[in-house]
N, C-alpha and C positions, 0 to 999 in steps of 0.2 A: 609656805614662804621659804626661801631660798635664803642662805643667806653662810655667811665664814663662821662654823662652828665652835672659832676659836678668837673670835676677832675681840679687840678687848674693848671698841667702840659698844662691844652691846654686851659688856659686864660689868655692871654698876659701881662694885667693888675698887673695881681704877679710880674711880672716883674719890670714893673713900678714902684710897690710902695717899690718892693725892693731896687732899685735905689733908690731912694727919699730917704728911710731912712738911707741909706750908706751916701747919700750927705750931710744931716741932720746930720748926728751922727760925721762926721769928724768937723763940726762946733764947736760942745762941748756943745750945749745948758742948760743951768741952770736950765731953769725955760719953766714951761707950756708955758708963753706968746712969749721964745725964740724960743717953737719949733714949734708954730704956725705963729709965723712972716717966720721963716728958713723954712717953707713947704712951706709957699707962695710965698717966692723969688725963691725955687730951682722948684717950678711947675713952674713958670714963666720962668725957664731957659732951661725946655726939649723942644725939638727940634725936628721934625718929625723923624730923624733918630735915635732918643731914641727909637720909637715905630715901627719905620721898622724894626729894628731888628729883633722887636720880634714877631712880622706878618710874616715874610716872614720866619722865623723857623718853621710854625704850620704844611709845611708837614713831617719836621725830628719830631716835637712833637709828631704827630701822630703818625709815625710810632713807635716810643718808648714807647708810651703810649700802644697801639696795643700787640709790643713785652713783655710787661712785663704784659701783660693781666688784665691791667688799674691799675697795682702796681705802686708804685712809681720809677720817672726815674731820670734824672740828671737834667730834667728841672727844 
């Protein structure tokens, strides 16, 4: 399969840290050391089903990745 060896549609991780910082941001953090303490509590509160999610989409990623011929998709 073909496909952007770099494209960040098919690395799960984006995901991740997208979350984080959604989780992070509703906090309100003030200050550098607030959003360093609030990364460390809210890592410490994903769950393996934060990250099954987004494994177990990589064969719709692909194929969207594929279809738009490694353009950007909705991932």
């Amino acid at each position: 399969m073909e496909w952007p060896s770099r494209s960040p549609d098919l690395n799960p991780i984006e995901n991740v840290w997208r979350l984080l910082k959604a989780r992070i941001g509703r906090r309100f953090p003030k200050t550098d050391a607030e959003v360093r303490q609030y990364l460390l509590e809210e890592w410490d509160k994903l769950d393996l089903d934060d990250f099954r999610k987004y494994v177990e989409s990589m064969p719709d990623r692909c194929r969207a990745v594929i279809a738009a011929n490694g353009g950007h998709t909705k991932w």
